[in-house]
C-alpha positions as CSV (number, residue, x, y, z in Angstrom):
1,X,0.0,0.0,0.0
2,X,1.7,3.8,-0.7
3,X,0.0,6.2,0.7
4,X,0.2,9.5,-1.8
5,X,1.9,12.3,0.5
6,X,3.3,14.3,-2.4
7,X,3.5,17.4,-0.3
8,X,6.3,18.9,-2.4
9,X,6.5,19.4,-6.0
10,X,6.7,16.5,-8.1
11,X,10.1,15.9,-10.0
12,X,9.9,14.8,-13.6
13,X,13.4,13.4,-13.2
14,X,14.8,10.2,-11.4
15,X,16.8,12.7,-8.8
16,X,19.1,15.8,-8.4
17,X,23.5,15.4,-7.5
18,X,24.6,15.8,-4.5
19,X,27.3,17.8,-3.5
20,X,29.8,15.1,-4.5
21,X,27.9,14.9,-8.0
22,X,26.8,11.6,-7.0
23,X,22.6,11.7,-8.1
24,X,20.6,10.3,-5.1
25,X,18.7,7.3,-5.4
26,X,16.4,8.9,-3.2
27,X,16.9,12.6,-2.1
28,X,13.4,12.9,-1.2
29,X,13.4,10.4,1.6
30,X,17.0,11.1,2.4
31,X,15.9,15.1,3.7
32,X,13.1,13.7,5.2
33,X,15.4,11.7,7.6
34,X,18.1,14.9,7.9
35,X,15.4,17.2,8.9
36,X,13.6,14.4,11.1
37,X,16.8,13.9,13.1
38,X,17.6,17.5,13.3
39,X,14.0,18.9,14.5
40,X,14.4,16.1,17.5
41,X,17.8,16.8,18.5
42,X,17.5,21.2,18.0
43,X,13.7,21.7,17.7
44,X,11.8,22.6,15.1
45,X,12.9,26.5,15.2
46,X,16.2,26.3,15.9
47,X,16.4,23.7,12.3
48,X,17.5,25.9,9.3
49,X,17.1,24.5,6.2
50,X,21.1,24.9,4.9
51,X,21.2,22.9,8.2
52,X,19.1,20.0,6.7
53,X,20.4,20.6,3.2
54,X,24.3,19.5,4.7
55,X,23.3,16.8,6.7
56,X,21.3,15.2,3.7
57,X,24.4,15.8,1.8
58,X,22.7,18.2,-0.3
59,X,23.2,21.8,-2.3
60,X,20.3,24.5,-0.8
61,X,19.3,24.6,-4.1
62,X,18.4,20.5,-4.7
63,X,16.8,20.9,-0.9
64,X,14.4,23.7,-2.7
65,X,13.9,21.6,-5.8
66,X,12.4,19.1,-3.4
67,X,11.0,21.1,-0.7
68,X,10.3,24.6,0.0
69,X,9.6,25.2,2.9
70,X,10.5,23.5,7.0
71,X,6.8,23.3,7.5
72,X,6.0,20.7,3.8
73,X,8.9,18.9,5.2
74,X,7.4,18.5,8.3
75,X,4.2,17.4,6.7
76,X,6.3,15.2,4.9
77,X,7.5,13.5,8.0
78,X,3.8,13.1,9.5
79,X,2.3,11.9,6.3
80,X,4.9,8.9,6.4
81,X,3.3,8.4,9.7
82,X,-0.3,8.2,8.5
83,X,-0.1,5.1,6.6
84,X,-1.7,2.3,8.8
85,X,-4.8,5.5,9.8
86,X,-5.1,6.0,6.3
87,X,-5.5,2.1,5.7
88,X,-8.2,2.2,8.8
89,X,-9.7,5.0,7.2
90,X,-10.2,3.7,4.0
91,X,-11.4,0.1,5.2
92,X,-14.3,2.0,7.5
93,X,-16.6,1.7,4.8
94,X,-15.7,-1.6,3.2
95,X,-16.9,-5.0,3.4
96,X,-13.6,-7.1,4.3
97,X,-14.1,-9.0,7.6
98,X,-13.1,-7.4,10.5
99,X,-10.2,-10.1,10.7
100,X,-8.7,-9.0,7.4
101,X,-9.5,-5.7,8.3
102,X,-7.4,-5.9,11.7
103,X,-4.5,-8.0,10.0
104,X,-4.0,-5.0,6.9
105,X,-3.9,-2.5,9.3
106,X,-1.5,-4.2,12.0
107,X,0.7,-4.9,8.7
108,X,0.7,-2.0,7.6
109,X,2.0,0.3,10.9
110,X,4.9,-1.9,11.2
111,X,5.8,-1.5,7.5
112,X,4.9,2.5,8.1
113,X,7.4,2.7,10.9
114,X,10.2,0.6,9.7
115,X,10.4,3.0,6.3
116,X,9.4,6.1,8.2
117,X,12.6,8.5,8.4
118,X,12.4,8.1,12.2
119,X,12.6,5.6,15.1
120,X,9.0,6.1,16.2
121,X,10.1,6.8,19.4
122,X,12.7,9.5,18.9
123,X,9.4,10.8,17.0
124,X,7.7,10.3,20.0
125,X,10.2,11.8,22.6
126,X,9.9,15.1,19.9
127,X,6.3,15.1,19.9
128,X,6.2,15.2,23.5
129,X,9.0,18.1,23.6
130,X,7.6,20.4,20.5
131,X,3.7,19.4,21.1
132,X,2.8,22.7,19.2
133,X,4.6,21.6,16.3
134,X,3.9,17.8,16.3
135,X,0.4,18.5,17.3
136,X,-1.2,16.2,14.6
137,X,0.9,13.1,16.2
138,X,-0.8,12.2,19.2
139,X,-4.1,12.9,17.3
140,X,-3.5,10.8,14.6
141,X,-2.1,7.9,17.2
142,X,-5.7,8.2,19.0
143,X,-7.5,8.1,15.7
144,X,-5.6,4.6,14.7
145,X,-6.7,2.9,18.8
146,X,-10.4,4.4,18.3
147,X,-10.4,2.7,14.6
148,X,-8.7,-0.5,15.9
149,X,-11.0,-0.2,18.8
150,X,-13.7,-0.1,16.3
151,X,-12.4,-3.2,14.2
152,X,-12.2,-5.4,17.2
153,X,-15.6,-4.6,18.7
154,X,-16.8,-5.8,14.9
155,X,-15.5,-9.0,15.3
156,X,-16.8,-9.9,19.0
157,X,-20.2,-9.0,17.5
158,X,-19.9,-11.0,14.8
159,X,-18.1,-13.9,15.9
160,X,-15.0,-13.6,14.7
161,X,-12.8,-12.6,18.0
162,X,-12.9,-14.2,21.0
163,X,-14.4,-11.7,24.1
164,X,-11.2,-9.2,24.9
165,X,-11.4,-5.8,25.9
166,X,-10.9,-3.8,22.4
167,X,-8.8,-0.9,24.6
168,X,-6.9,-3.6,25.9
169,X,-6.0,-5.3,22.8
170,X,-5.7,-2.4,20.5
171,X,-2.9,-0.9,23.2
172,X,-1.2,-4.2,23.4
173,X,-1.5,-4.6,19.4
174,X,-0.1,-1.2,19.0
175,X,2.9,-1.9,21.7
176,X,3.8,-5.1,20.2
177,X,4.2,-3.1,16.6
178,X,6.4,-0.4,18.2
179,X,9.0,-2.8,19.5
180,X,8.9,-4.9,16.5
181,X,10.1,-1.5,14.3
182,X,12.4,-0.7,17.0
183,X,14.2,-4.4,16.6
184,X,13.9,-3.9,13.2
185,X,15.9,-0.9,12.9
186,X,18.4,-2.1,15.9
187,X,19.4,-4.3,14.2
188,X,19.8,-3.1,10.7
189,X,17.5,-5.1,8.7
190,X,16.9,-4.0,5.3
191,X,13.8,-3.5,3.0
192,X,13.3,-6.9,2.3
193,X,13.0,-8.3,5.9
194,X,10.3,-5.7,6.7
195,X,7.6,-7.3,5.3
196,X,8.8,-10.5,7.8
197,X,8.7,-8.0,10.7
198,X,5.5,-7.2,9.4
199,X,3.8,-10.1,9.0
200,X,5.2,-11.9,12.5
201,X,3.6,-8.8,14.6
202,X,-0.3,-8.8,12.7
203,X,-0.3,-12.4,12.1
204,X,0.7,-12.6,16.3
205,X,-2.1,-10.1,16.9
206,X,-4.6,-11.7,14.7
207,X,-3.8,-15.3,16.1
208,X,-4.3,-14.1,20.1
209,X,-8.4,-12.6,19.0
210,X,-8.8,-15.3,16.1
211,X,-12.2,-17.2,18.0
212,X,-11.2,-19.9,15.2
213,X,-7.6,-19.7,15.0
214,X,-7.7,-22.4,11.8
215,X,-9.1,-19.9,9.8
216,X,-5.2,-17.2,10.3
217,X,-4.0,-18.9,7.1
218,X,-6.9,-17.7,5.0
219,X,-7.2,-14.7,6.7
220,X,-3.7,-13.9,6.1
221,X,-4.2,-14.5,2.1
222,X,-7.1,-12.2,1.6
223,X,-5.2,-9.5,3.6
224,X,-2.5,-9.9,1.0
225,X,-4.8,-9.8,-1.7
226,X,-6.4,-6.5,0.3
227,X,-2.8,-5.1,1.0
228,X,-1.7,-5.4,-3.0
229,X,-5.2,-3.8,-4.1
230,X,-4.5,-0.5,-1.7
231,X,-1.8,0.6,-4.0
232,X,-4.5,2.0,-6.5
233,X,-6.8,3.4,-4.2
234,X,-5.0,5.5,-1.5
């Protein structure tokens, strides 16, 4: 699933050089991650942008090209952290059961937060520090427990989950997700074992509600399906 957060304006080429004349695979995510580890260590204010442009390895003028602004970066940076809400947001209205429903967005949080340009909780730890301008964080992090709330309470009623307390799980769900991203980047996996990371923490999560716990297997294949068919529609 990729979530559209083109925030900035949209290149027609495959990247700009860096300072060493070396073109970036991708300079786009690269300042995200500079100006993500800048704003936690200085604040948000005391970030300039030559500041973010350096540590990306950048020119001032390729950080423009991609950005113009701290405040669309910092969108940037919050968008990349609205992945899994947007998933929950999308699959309100939609038929899937709520176990499918539960598994895609599970899945997708831990693949939000292994990609996003910072440990979720040094984005946290920032939040908490610069809560006027992370405001949206803790709002959107609510949104996703209410919706997962929500999905859970939908499969009690209909069978589907065994009788847990949907706060209960959905904060247990959530924590399980955050250390799983935090293992993942401690210990320097790579793109292609994400996905693993991924799958281990909803298909763990899934399996502890699952009333039926014969039916993960299938469950797990039409989330797949679900997951490759979001790619088109967010």
């Amino acid at each position: 699933m990729a979530y559209d957060c083109r925030m900035a304006r949209a290149p027609s080429q495959g990247g700009r050089p860096r300072r060493s004349g070396i073109v970036a695979d991708d300079p786009r995510g690269d300042i995200l991650k500079a100006a993500a580890e800048l704003f936690a260590a200085r604040g948000f204010g005391s970030t300039r942008m030559d500041a973010i442009a350096e540590r990306a390895g950048l020119g001032q003028s390729s950080l423009y090209y991609w950005f113009r602004s701290k405040d669309e970066i910092l969108r940037g940076i919050m968008n990349q952290n609205r992945v899994s809400l947007e998933a929950a947001r999308v699959l309100s209205p939609r038929d899937e059961s709520a176990a499918v429903r539960l598994y895609i967005v599970l899945y997708q949080d831990v693949v939000q937060m292994c990609t996003a340009p910072l440990n979720f909780y040094d984005l946290e730890e920032a939040a908490k520090k610069q809560p006027d301008v992370f405001a949206d964080f803790q709002g959107d992090y609510d949104e996703l427990s209410v919706r997962l709330r929500s999905i859970i309470e939908k499969g009690i009623v209909a069978g589907e989950f065994v009788d847990v307390s949907p706060e209960e799980f959905a904060r247990t769900a959530l924590s399980l997700n955050e250390g799983s991203q935090y293992r993942f980047h401690a210990n320097g996996q790579g793109r292609d074992d994400l996905h693993g990371y991924a799958d281990a923490a909803a298909r763990t999560s899934l399996r502890a509600a699952l009333a039926d716990v014969d039916r993960l297997a299938d469950v797990q294949e039409a989330a797949r399906r679900g997951i490759a068919g979001f790619s088109s529609s967010l």
